[in-house]
C-alpha positions in Angstrom: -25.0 -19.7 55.3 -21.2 -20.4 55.5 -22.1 -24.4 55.2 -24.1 -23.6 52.5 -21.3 -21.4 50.5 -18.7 -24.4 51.4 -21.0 -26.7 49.8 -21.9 -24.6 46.8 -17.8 -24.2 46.2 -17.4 -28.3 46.5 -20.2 -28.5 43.9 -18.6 -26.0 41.4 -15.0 -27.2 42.3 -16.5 -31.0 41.4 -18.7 -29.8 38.4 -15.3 -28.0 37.2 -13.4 -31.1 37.2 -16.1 -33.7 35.5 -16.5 -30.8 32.5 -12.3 -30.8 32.4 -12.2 -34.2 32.8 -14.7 -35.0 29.9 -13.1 -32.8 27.6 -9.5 -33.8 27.8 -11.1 -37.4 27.1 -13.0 -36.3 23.8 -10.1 -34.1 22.8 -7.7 -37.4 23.2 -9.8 -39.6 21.8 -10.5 -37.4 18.6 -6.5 -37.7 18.5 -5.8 -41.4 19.3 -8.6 -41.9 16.6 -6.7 -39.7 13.6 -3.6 -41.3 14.9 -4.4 -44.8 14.3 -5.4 -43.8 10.8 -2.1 -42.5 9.9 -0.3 -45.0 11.2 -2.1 -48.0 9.9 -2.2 -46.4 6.9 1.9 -46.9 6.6 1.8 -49.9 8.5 3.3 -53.0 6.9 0.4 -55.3 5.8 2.7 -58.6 6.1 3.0 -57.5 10.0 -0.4 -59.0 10.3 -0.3 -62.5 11.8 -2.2 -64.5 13.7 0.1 -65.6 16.0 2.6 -64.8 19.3 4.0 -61.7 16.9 0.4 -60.9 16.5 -0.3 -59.8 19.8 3.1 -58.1 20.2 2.5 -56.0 16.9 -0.8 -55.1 18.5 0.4 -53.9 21.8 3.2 -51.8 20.3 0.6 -50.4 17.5 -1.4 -49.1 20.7 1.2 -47.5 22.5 2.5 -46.1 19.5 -0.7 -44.7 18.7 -0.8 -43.3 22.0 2.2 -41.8 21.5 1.4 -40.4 18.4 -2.0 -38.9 19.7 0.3 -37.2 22.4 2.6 -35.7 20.2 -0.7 -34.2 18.0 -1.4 -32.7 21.3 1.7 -31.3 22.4 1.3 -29.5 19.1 -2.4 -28.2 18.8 -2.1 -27.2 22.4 -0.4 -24.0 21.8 -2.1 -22.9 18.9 -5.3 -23.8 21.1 -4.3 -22.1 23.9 -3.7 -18.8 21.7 -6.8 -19.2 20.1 -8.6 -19.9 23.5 -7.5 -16.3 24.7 -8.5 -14.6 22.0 -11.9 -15.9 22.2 -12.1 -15.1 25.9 -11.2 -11.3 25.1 -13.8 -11.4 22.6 -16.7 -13.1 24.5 -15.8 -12.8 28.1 -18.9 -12.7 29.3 -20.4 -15.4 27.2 -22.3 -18.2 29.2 -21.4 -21.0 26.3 -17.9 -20.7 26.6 -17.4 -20.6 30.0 -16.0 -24.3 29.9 -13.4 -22.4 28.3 -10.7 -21.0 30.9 -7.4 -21.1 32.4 -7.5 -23.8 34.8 -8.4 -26.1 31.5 -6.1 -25.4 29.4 -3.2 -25.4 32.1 -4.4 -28.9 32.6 -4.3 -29.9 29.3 -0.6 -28.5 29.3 0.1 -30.8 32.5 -1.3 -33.3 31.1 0.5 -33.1 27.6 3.9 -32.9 29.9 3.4 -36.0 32.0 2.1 -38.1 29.1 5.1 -37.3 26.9 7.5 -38.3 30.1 5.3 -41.6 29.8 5.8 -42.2 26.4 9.2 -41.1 26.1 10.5 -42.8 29.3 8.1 -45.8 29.3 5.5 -47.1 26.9 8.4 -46.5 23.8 11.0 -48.0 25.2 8.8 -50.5 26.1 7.1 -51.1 22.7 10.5 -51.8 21.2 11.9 -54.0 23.5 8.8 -55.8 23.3 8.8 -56.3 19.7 12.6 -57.1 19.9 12.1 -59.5 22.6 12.2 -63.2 22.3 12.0 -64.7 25.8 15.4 -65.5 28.5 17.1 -69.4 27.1 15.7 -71.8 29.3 11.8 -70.0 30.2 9.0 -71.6 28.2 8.2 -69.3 25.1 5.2 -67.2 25.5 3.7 -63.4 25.6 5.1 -63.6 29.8 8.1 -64.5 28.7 8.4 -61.4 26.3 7.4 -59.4 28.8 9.4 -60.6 31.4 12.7 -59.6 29.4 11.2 -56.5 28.4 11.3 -55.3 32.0 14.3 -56.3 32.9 15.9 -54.4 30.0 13.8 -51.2 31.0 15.7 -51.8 34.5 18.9 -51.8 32.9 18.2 -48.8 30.6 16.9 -47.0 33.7 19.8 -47.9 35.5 21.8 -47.0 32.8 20.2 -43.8 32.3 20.6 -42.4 36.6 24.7 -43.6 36.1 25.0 -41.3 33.6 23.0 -38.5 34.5 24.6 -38.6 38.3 28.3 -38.8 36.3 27.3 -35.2 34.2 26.2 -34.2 37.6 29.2 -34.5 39.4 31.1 -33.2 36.4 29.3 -30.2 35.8 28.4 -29.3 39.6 29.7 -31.5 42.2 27.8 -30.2 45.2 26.7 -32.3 47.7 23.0 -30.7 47.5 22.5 -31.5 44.0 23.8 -35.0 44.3 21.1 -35.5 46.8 18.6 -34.0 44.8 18.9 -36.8 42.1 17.5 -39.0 44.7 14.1 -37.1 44.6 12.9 -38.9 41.0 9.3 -37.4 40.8 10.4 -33.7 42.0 13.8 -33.0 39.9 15.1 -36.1 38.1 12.6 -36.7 35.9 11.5 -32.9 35.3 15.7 -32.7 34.7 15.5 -35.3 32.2 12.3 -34.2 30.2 14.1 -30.6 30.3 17.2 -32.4 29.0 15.1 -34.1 26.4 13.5 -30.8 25.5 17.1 -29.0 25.1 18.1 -31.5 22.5 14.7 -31.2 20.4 15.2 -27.6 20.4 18.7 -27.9 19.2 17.3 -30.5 16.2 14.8 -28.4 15.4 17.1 -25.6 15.2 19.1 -28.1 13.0 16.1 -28.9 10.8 13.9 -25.7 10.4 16.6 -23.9 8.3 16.4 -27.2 6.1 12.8 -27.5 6.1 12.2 -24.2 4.8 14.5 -24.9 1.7 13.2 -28.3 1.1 9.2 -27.1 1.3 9.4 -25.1 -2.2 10.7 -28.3 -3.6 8.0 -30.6 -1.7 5.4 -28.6 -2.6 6.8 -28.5 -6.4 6.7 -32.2 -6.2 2.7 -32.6 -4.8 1.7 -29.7 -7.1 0.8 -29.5 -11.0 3.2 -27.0 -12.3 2.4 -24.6 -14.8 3.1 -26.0 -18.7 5.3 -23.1 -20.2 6.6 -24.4 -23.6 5.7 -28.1 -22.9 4.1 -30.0 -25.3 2.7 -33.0 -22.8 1.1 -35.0 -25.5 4.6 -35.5 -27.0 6.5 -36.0 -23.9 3.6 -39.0 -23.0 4.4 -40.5 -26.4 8.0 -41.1 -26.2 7.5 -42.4 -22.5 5.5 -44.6 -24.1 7.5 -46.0 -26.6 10.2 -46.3 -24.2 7.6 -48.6 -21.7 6.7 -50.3 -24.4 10.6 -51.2 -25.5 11.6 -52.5 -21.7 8.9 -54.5 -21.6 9.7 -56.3 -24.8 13.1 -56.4 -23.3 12.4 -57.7 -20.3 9.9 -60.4 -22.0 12.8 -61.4 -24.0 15.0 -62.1 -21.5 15.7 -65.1 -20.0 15.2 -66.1 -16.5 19.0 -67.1 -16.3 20.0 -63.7 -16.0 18.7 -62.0 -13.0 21.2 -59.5 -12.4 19.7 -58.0 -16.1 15.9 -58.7 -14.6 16.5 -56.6 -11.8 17.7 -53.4 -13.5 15.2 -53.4 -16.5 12.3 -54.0 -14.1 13.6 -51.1 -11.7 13.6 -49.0 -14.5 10.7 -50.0 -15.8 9.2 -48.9 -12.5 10.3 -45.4 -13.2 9.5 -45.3 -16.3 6.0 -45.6 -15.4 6.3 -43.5 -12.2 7.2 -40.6 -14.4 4.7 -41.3 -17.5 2.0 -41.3 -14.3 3.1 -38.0 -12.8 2.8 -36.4 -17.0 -0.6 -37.7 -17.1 -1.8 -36.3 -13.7 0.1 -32.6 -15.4 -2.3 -33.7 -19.0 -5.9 -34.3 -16.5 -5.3 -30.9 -14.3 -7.4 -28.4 -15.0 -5.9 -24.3 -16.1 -7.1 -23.6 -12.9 -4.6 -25.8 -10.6 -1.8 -25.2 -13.3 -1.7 -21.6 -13.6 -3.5 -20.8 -10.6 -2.7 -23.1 -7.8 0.5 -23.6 -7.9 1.9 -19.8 -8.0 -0.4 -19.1 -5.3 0.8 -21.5 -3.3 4.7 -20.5 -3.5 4.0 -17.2 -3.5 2.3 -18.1 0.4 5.5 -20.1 1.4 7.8 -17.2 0.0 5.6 -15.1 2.4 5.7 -17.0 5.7 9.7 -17.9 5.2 9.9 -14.3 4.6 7.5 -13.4 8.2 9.1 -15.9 10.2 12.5 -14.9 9.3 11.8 -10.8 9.7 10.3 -12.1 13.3 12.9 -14.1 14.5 15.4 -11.4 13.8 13.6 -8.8 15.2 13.3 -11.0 18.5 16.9 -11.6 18.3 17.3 -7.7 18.5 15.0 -7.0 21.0 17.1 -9.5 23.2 20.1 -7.7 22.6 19.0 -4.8 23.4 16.7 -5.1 26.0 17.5 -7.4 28.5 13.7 -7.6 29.7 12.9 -9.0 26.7 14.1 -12.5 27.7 11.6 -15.4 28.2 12.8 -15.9 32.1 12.8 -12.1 32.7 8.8 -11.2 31.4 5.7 -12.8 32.5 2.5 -12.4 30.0 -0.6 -11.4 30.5 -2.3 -15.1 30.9 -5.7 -16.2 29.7 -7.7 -14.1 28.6 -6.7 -10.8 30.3 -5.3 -9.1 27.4 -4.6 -9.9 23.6 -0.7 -11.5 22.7 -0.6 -9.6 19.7 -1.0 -5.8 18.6 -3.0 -6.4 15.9 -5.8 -8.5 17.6 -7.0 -11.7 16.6 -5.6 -11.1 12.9 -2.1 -10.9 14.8 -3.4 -14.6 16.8 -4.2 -16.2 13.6 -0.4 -15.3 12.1 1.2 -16.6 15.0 -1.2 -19.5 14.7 0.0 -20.0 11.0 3.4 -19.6 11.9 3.4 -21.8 14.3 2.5 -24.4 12.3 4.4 -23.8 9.3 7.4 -23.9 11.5 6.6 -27.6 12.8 5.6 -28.8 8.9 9.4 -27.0 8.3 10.9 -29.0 11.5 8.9 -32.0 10.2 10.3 -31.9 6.6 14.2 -30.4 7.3 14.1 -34.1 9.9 13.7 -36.3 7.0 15.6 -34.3 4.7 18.7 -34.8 6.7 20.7 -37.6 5.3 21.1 -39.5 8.9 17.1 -39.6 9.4 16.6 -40.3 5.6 15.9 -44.4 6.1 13.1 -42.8 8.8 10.4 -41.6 5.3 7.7 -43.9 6.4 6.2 -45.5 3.2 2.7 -46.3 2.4 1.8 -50.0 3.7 5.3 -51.2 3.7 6.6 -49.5 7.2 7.8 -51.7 9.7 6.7 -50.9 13.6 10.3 -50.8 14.6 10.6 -47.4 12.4 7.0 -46.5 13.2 8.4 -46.5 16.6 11.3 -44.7 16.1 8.8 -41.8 14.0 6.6 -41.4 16.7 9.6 -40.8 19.0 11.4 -38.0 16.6 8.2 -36.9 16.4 7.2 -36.7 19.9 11.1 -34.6 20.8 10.3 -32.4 18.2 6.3 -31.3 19.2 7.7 -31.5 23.0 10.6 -28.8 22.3 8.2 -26.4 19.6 6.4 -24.5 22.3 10.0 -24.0 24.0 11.7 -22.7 20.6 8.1 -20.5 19.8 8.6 -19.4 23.3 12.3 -18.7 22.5 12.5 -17.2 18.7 9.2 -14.8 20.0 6.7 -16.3 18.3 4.0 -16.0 21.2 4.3 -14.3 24.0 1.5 -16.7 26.4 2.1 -17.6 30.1 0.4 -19.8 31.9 1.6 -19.9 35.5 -1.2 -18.0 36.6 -3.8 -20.1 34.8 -5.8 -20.9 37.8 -6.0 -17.6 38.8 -7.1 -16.4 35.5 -9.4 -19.4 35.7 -11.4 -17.8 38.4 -11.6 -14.5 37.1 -13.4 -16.1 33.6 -15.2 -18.4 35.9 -19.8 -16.4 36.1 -20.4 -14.5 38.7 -23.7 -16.7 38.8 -23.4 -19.9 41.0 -26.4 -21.3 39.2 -24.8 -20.9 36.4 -22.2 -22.8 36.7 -23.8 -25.7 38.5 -25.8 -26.1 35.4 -22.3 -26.3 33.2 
């Protein structure tokens, strides 16, 4: 009987890994998938040879695809995981979502953390200095040459990267136990680093939330049909018009002597017609989108600024106050053992929203800022050195969200006892969960 149970527990424990296994893979190709959209939709068409640069282009396309994907992931997975616990309170005994437990979705979390140390320490760094490289003087041109340099530079910045980290070391704390521990890469220098990485997201995200939420009344103004109050459109189209119609006789009158001339009649030409476009998209909306859509719409964004603000200060009381309230000093209920919000799964859903709305606010503050302003990817004319650079902004900010959630008291989930929740959810039927 004992073999029997041993065996039955190697059958479950291997059944438990294929079904995690298989669904990690679906979930990240569903991701890698959207992700290549996106970016070869911005993706400079002129990129596309068929040649040495060629190959190059389509290597770093990959990996930043793959590092795109991850970043997706870093960001659904707490929203997910929120959503995952609900649904366990609500059907804890249900056999079609048993697939559905801790030990998954702390997997996916391990797996979301040791993909973006890949990306972010590797396969980035990588992709540009492959894209960059040319081959050492002397070495016959080729795709080995290429990649030949590339390594060596990734020793250097590695290199480069342990001299500086062991020099804050022995600033900040120079004890001979932590010196030694930067010899332990896998246990504590790279976790370090990644938390290091993680600190300064948080700090840009607190640098571009604040700006975010400013600049999404205007964004939004600028994607929506505003209401016409004391606009006569048909007018407004007329005179654009006639002024079209006046640079273009200008600039067909012109000779081709003077460029200088050329240049600024054609550019603003160009917004001439940019603006007589965005009056005729205002003329084809319907009353609906005008008067409807668009006061709806701010009316929700005035709402969640207003939420997210009201909870943030209320968390910053609570830590005053209480010191139990910090993050390090409470541990939450886990997966599915209880509910993270006192109004149920109408309380999961606002977090949910909020969540999200905070890393479209991150998203939009980052290119607002005037430094990160040459980063605005535009349609089919986006280099991959800046699509590299996107997906790695991208990747520091959706790496440091769940830590500033976790921080501003957004959600309140813990998932060191996943595997142990994970067992609890798992049927009390062995047949059962063979047969998952």
């Amino acid at each position: 009987m004992e073999g029997q149970d041993e065996v039955s527990a190697r059958e479950q424990h291997f059944h438990s890994q294929v079904r995690e296994s298989t669904i990690c893979f679906l979930l990240f190709a569903v991701l890698y998938v959207v992700s290549y959209f996106i970016i070869t939709r911005y993706k400079r068409k002129s990129d596309e040879q068929e040649d040495e640069d060629a190959i190059v282009n389509r290597i770093s396309l990959c990996l930043s695809t793959f590092t795109l994907a991850v970043s997706a992931g870093a960001v659904l997975l707490l929203p997910f995981s929120i959503i995952s616990n609900e649904i366990l309170l609500s059907f804890p005994h249900n056999y079609y979502i048993q697939w559905l437990n801790g030990s998954l979705i702390h997997g996916l979390w391990n797996l979301a953390s040791l993909f973006s140390n890949l990306c972010l320490f590797v396969l980035m760094p990588f992709a540009f200095f492959f894209l960059e490289s040319e081959g050492f003087a002397g070495l016959k041109k080729g795709i080995r040459a290429r990649i030949l340099e590339t390594l060596v530079m990734l020793i250097l910045l590695a290199l480069l990267i342990l001299g500086i980290v062991w020099v804050a070391s022995a600033l900040i704390d120079n004890d001979a136990a932590s010196m030694e521990s930067l010899y332990d890469l896998w246990e504590f220098y790279l976790p370090y680093l990644y938390s290091c990485i993680s600190l300064m997201g948080c700090l840009l995200l607190l640098l571009c939330t604040p700006v975010g939420l400013s600049r999404m009344f205007t964004v939004m103004g600028q994607l929506l049909v505003k209401p016409t109050i004391l606009e006569d459109l048909d007018e407004q189209i007329y005179i654009i018009t006639l002024e079209e119609e006046a640079l273009q006789r200008r600039l067909n009158g012109l000779s081709s002597s003077v460029e200088c001339n050329i240049m600024e009649l054609e550019q603003e030409l160009e917004n001439v017609k940019t603006l007589k476009t965005k009056l005729e998209r205002r003329k084809k909306a319907s009353a609906w989108e005008r008067n409807l859509v668009y006061p709806a719409v701010m009316v929700l964004l005035l709402i969640e600024t207003f939420i997210s603000v009201l909870l943030v200060a209320c968390n910053i009381l609570c830590l005053l106050v209480d010191e139990t309230a910090m993050p390090k000093g409470t541990r939450g209920p886990g997966i599915g053992n209880a509910s993270l919000s006192a109004f149920g799964f109408v309380g999961a859903a606002l977090e949910i929203i909020l969540i999200f709305y905070l890393m479209v606010s991150s998203v939009v503050g980052f290119y607002s800022l005037r430094f990160f302003g040459n980063f605005i990817p535009k349609k089919d004319d986006t280099t991959m050195t800046k699509i590299i650079g996107n997906c790695v902004s991208i990747l520091v900010l959706s790496s440091a969200l769940p830590v500033m959630s976790r921080t501003l008291g957004l959600h309140k989930l813990h998932l060191s006892d996943a595997s142990r929740d994970s067992e609890t959810s798992k049927p009390s039927a062995n047949g059962h969960h063979k047969a998952l």
